[in-house]
OpenMM code with the backbone's topology and positions (N, CA, C; nanometers):
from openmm import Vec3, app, unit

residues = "UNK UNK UNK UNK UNK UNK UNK UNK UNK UNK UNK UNK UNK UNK UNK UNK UNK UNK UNK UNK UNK UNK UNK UNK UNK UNK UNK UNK UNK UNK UNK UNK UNK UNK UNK UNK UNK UNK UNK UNK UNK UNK UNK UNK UNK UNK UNK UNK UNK UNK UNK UNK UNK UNK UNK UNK UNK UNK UNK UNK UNK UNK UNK UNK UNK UNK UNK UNK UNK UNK UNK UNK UNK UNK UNK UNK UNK UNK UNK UNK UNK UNK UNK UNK UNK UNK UNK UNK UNK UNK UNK UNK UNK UNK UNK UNK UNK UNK UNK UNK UNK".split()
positions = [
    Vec3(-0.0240, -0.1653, -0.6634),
    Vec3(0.1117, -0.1318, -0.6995),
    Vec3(0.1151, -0.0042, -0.7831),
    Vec3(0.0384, 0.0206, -0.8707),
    Vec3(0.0055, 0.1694, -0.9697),
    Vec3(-0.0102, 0.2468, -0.8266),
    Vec3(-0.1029, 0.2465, -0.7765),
    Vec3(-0.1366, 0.3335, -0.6988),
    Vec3(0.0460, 0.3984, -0.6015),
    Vec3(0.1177, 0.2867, -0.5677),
    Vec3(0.2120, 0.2812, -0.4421),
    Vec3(0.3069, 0.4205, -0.5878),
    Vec3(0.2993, 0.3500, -0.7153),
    Vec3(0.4042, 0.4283, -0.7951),
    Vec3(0.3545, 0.5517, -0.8293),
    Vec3(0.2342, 0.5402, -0.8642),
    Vec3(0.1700, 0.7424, -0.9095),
    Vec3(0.2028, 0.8322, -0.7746),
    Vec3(0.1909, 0.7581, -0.6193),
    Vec3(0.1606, 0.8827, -0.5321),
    Vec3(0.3126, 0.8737, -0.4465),
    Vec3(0.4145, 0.8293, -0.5349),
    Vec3(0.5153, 0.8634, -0.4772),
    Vec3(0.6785, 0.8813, -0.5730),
    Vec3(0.6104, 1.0153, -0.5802),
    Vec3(0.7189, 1.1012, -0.6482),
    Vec3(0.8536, 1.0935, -0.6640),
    Vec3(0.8802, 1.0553, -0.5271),
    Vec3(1.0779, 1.0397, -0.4894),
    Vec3(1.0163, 0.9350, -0.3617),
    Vec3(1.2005, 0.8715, -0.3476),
    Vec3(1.1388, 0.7348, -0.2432),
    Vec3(1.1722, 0.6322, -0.3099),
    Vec3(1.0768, 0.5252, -0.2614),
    Vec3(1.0899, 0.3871, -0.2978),
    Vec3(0.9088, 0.3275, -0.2782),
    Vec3(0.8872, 0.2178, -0.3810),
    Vec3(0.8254, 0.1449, -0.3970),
    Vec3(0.8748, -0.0314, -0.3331),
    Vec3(0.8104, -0.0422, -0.2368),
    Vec3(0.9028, -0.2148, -0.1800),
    Vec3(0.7388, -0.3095, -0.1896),
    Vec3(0.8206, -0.4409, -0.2777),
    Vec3(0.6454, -0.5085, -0.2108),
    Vec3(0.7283, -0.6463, -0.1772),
    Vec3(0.6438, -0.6816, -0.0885),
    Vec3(0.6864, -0.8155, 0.0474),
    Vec3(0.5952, -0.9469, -0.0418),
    Vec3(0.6134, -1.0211, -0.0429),
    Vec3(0.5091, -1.1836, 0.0097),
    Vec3(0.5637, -1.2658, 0.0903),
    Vec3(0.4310, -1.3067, 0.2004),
    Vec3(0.4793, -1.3746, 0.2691),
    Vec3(0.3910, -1.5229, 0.2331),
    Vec3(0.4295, -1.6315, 0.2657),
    Vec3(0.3251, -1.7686, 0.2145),
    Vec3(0.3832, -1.8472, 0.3412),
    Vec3(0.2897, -1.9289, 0.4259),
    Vec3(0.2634, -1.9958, 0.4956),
    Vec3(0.2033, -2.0805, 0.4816),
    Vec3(0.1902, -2.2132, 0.5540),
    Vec3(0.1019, -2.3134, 0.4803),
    Vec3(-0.0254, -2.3214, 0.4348),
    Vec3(-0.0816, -2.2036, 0.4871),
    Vec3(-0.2256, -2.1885, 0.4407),
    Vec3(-0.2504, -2.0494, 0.3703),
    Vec3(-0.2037, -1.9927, 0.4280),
    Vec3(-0.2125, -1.8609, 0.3402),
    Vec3(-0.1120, -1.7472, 0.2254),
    Vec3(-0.1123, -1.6700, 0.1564),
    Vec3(-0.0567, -1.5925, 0.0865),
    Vec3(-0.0579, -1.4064, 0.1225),
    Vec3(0.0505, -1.3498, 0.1678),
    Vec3(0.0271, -1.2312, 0.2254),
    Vec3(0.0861, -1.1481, 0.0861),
    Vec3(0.0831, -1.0241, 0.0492),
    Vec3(0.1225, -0.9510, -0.0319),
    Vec3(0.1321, -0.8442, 0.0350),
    Vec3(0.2509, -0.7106, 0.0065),
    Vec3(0.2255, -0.5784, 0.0820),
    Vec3(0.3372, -0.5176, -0.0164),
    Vec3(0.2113, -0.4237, -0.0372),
    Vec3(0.3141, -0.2944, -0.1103),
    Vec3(0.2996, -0.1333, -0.0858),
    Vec3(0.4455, -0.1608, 0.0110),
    Vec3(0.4749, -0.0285, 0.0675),
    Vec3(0.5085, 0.1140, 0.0174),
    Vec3(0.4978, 0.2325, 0.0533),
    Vec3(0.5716, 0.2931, -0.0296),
    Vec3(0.5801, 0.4492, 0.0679),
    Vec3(0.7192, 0.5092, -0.0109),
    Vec3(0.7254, 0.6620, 0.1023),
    Vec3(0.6457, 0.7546, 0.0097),
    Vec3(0.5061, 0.7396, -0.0333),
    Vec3(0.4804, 0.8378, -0.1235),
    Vec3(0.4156, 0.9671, -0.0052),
    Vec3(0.2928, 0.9947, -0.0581),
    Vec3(0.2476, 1.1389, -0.0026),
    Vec3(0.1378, 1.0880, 0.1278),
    Vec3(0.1047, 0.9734, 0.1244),
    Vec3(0.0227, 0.8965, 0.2541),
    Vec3(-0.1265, 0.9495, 0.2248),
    Vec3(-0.1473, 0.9032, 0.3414),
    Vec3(-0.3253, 0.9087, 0.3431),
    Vec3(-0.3892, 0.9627, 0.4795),
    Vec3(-0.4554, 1.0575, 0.4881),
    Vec3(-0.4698, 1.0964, 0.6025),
    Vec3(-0.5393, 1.0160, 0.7351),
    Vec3(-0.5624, 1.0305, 0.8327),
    Vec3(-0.6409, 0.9586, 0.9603),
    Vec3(-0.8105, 0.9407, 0.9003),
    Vec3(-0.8298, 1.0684, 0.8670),
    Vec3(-0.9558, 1.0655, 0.8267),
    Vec3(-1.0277, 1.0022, 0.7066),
    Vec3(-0.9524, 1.0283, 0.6609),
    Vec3(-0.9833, 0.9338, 0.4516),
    Vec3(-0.9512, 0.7900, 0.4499),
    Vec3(-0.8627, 0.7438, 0.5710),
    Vec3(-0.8311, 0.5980, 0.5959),
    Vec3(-1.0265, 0.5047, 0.6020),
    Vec3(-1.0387, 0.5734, 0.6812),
    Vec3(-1.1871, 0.4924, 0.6812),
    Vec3(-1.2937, 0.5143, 0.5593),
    Vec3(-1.2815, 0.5884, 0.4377),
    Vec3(-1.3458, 0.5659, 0.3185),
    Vec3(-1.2673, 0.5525, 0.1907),
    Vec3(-1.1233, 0.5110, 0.2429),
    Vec3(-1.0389, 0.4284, 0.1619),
    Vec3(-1.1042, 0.3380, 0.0325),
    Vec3(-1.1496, 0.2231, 0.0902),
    Vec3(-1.2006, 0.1377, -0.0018),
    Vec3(-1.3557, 0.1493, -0.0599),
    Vec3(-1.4037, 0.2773, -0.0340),
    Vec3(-1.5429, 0.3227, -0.0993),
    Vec3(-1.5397, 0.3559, -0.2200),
    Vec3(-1.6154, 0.3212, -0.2924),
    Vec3(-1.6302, 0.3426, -0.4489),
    Vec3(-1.5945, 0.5122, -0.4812),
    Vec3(-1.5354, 0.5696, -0.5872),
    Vec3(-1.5277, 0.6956, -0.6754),
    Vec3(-1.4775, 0.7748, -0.5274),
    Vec3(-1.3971, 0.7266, -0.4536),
    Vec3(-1.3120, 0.7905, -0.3344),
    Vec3(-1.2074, 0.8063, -0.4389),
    Vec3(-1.1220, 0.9991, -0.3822),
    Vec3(-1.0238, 1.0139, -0.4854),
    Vec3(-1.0049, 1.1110, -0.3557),
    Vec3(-0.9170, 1.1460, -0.2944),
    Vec3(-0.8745, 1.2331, -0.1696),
    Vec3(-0.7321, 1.3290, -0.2545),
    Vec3(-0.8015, 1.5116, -0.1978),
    Vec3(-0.6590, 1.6207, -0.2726),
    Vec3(-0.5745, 1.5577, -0.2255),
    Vec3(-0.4919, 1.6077, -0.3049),
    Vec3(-0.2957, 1.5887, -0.2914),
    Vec3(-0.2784, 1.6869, -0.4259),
    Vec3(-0.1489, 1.6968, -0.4227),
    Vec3(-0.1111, 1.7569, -0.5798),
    Vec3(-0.0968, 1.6867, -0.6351),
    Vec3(-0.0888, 1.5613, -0.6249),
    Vec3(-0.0032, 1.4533, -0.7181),
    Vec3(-0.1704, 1.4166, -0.7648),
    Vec3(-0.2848, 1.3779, -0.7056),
    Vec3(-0.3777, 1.3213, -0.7231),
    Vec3(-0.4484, 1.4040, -0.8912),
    Vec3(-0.4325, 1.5340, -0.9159),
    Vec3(-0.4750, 1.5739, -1.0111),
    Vec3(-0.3938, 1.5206, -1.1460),
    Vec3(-0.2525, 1.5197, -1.0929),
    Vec3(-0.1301, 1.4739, -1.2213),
    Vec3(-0.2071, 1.2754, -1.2335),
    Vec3(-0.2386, 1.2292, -1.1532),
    Vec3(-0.2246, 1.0599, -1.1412),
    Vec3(-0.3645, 1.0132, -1.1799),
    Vec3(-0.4539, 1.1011, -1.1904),
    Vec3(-0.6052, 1.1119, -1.2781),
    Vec3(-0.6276, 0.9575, -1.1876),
    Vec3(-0.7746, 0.9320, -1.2532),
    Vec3(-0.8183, 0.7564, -1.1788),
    Vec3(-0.9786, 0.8116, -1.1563),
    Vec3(-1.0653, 0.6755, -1.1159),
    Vec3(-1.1776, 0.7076, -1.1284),
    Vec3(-1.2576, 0.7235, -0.9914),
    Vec3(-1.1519, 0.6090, -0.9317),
    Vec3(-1.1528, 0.6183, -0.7637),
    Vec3(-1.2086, 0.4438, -0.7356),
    Vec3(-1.2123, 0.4058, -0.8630),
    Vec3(-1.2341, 0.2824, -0.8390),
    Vec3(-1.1414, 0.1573, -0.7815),
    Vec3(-1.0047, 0.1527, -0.8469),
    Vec3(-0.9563, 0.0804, -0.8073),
    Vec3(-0.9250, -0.0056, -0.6650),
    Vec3(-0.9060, 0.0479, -0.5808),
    Vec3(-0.9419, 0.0058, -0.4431),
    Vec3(-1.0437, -0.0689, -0.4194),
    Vec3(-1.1406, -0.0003, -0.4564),
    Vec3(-1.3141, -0.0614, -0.4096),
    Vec3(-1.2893, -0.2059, -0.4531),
    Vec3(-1.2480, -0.1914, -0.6115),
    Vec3(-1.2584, -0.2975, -0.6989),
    Vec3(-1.1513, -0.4506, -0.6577),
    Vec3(-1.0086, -0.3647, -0.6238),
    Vec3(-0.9223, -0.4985, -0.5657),
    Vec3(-0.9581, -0.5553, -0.4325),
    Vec3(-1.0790, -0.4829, -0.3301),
    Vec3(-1.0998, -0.5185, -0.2268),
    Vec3(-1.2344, -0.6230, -0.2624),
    Vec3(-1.3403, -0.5953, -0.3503),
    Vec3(-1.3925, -0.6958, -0.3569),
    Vec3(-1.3390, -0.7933, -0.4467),
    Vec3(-1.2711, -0.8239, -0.5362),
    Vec3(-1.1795, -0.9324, -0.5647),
    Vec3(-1.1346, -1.0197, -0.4539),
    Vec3(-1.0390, -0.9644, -0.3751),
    Vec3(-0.9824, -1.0061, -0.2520),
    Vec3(-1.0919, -1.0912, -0.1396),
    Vec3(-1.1807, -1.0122, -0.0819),
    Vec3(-1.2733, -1.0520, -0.0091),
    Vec3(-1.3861, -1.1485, -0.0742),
    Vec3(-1.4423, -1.0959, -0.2173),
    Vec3(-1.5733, -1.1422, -0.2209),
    Vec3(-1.5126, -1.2739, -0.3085),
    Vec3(-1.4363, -1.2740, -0.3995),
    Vec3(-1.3482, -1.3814, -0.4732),
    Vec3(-1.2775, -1.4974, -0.4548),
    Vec3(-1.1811, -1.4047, -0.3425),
    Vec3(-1.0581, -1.4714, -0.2991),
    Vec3(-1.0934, -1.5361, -0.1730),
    Vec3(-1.2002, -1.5006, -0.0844),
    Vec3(-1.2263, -1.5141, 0.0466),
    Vec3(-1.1077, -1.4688, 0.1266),
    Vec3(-1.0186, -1.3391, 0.0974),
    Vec3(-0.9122, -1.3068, 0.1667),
    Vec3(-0.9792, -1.1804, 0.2427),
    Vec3(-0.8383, -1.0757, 0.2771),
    Vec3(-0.8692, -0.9691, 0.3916),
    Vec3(-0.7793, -0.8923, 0.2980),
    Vec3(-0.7804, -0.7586, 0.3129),
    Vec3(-0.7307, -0.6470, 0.2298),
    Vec3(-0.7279, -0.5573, 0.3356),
    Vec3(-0.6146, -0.4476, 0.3638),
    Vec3(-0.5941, -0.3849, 0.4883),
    Vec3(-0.4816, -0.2389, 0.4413),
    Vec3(-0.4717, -0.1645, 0.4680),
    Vec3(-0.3918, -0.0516, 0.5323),
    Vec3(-0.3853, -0.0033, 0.6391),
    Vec3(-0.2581, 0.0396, 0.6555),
    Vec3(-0.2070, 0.1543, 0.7082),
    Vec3(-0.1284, 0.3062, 0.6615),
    Vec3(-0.1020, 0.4096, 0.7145),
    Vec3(-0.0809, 0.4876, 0.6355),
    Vec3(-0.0297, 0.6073, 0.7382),
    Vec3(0.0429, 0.7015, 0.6873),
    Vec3(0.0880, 0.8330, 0.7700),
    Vec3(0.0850, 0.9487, 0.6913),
    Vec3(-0.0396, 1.0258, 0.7105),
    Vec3(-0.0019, 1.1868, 0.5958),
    Vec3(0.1594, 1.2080, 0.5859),
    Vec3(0.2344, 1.2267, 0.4253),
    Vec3(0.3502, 1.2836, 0.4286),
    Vec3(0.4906, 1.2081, 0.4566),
    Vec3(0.4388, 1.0451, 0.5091),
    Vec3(0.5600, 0.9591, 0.5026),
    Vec3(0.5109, 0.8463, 0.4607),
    Vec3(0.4151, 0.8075, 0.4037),
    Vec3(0.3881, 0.6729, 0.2773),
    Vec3(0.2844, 0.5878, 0.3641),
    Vec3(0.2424, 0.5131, 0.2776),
    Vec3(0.1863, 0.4015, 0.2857),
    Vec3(0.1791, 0.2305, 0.3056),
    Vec3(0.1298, 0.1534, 0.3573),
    Vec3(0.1233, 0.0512, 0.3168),
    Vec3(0.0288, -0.0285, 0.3136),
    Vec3(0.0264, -0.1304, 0.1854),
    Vec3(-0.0950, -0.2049, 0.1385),
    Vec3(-0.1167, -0.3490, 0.1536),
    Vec3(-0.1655, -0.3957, 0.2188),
    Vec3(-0.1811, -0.5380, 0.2264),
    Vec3(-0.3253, -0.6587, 0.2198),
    Vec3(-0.2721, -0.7323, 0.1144),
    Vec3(-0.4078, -0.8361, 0.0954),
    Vec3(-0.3448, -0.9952, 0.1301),
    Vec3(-0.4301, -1.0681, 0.1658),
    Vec3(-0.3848, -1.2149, 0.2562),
    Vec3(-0.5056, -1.2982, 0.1963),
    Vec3(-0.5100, -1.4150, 0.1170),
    Vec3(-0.5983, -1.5260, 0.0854),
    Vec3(-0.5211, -1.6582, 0.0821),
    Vec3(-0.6493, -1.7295, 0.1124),
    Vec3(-0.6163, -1.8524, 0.1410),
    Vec3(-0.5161, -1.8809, 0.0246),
    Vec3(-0.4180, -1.9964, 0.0568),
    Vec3(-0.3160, -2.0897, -0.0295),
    Vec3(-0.4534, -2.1743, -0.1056),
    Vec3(-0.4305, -2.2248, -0.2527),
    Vec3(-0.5062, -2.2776, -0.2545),
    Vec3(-0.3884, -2.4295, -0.3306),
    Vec3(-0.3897, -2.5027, -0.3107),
    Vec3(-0.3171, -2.6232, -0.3115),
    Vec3(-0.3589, -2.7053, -0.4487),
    Vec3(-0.2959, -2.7217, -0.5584),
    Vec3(-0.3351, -2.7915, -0.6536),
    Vec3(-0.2975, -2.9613, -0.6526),
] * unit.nanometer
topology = app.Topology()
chain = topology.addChain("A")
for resn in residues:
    res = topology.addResidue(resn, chain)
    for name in ("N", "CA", "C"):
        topology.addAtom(name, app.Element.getBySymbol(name[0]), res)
């Protein structure tokens, strides 16, 4: 969600959940500055930080991603996913099991 608000200047920030009987979906969209075709596939790699102008103003270590994806996966036993369009925004989505108390 930091991330959806630093890289989008003007626009909107929207986040979804969806819950089904077994699972929990989350997605947070946004019209910021996007992510290119190419940087999509080292997205979730450690100290990944891809130019933009905004990226020098929004500082970061490049961790965060890496870090909510193994939460998600190695933690949660969930799935963590994007999509994305250079120049018309992003969107972020993680899905783990419901866990039933």
């Amino acid at each position: 969600m930091s991330n959806a608000v630093k890289y989008s200047e003007q626009g909107e920030v929207k986040i979804f959940t969806e819950v089904t009987a077994d699972t929990v979906t989350l997605t947070v969209s946004d019209t910021g500055v996007g992510i290119s075709e190419e940087n999509m596939t080292q997205l979730f790699e450690p100290f990944e930080r891809f130019d933009s102008h905004i990226s020098v103003k929004a500082g970061g270590t490049g961790l965060g991603l890496y870090l909510t994806k193994k939460i998600v996966v190695d933690m949660l036993q969930g799935e963590i996913g994007a999509k994305s369009k250079l120049g018309e925004g992003s969107s972020f989505w993680i899905k783990f099991p419901k866990i039933l108390s």
